[in-house]
C-alpha positions in Angstrom: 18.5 -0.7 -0.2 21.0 -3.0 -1.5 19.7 -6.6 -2.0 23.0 -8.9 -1.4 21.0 -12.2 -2.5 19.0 -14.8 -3.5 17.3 -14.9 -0.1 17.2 -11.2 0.4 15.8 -10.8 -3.1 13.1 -13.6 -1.9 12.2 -11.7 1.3 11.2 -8.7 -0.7 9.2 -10.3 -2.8 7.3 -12.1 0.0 6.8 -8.5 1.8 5.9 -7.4 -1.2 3.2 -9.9 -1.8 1.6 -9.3 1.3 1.4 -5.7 0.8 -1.0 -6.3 -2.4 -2.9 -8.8 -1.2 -3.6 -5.9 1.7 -4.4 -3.3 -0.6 -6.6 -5.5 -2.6 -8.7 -6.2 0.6 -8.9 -2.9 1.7 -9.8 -1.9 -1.6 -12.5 -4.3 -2.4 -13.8 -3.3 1.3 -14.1 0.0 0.5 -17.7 1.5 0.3 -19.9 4.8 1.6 -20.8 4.0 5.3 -17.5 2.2 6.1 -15.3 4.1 8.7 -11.1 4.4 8.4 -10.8 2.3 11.7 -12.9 -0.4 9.7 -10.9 -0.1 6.6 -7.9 -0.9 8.9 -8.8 -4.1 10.6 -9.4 -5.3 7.5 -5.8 -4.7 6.5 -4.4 -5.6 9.5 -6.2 -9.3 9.6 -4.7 -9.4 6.0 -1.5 -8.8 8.0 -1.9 -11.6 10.9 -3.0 -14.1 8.4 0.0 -14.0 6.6 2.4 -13.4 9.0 3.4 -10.0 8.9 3.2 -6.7 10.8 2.5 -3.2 10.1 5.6 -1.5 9.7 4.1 2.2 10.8 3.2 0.6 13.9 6.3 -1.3 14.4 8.8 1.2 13.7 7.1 4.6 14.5 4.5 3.7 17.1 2.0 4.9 14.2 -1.8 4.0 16.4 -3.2 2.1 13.1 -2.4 -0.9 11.3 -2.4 1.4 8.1 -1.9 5.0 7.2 -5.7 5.7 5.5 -6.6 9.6 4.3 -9.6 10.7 2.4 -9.9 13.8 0.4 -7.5 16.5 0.8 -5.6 15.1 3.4 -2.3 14.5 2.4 -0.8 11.1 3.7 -0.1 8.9 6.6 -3.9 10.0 7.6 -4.8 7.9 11.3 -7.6 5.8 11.0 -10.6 5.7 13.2 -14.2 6.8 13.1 -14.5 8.9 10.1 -16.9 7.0 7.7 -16.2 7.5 3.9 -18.9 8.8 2.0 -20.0 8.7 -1.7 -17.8 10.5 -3.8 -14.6 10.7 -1.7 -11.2 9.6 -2.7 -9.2 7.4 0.2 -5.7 6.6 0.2 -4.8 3.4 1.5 -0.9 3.3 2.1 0.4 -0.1 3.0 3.8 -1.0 4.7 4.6 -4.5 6.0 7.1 -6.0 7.7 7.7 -9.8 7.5 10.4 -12.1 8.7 13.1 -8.7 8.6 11.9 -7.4 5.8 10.1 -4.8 4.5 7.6 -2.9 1.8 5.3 -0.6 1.1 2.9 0.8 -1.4 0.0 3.3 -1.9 -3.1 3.7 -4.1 -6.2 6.0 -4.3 -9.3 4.4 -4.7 -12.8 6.3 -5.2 -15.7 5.8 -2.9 -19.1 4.7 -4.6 -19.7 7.3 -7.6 -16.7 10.5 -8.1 -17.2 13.2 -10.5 -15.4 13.5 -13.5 -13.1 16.3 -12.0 -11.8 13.3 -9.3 -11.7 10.9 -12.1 -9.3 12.5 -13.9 -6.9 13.5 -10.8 -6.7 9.8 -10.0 -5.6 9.3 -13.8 -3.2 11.9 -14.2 -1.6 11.1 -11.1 -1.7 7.4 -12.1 0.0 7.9 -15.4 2.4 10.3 -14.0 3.7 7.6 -11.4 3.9 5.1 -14.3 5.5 7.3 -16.3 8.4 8.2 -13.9 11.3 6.5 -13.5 9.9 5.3 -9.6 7.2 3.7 -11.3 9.0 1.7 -13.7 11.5 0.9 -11.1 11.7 -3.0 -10.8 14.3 -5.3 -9.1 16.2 -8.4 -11.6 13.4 -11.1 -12.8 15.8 -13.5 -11.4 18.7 -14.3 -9.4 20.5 -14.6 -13.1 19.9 -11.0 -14.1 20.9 -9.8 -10.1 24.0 -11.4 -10.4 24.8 -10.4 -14.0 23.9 -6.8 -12.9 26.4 -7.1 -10.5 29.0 -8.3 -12.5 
């Protein structure tokens, strides 16, 4: 996506905000006994309070709020009545749409107590994603550096 602006730029960034402050409510939500469907409302309140909508929802017809798998699935898992228990890994993968625009992001977040086998996927696949070019990838720090890039 090309960003052709101050206001554009601005847009994102608001998106983006209200994708993290999802993910940190799902995450802080999760815990054994809680179900997917659970997990969901909580992100999707996140959503109404701040005036976006899920983009799965919006553009695909996707039936949750948020994509939410635990385990081995892969992604874009459907919430419902599954409860997580100790020891399982959920992804929680958040995309918002606010005001035209939208973003997205992902994390894995252990349940309770993991052993050290989970542990360590979780870190290799965190430092691989910070390591790559997408994780380093970051739009200008201000409207300055945009236009100078584009100059």
């Amino acid at each position: 996506m090309s960003i052709n602006g101050p206001e554009e730029l601005s847009g994102m960034q608001t998106a983006g905000a209200v994708v993290c402050l999802v993910l940190g409510a799902m995450k802080s939500a999760v815990r054994p006994g809680i179900t997917t469907g659970e997990l969901d409302e909580v992100g999707a309140d996140v959503m109404r309070q701040h005036g976006a909508r899920s983009a799965p929802a919006l553009v695909y017809g996707f039936p949750g709020a948020n994509c939410i798998s635990v385990n081995d699935e892969a992604v874009h898992g459907i919430p419902g009545k599954r409860a997580l228990q100790e020891g399982d890994l959920v992804k929680l993968d958040v995309a918002v749409e606010k005001n035209g625009f939208m973003a997205d992001a992902a994390v894995t977040v252990p349940v309770g107590e993991v052993s050290e086998e989970q542990r360590r996927l979780v870190a290799c696949a965190e430092r691989a994603f910070s390591e790559s070019n997408v994780g380093g990838a970051r739009g200008p720090s201000s409207f300055r550096d945009w236009a100078d890039d584009r100059a």
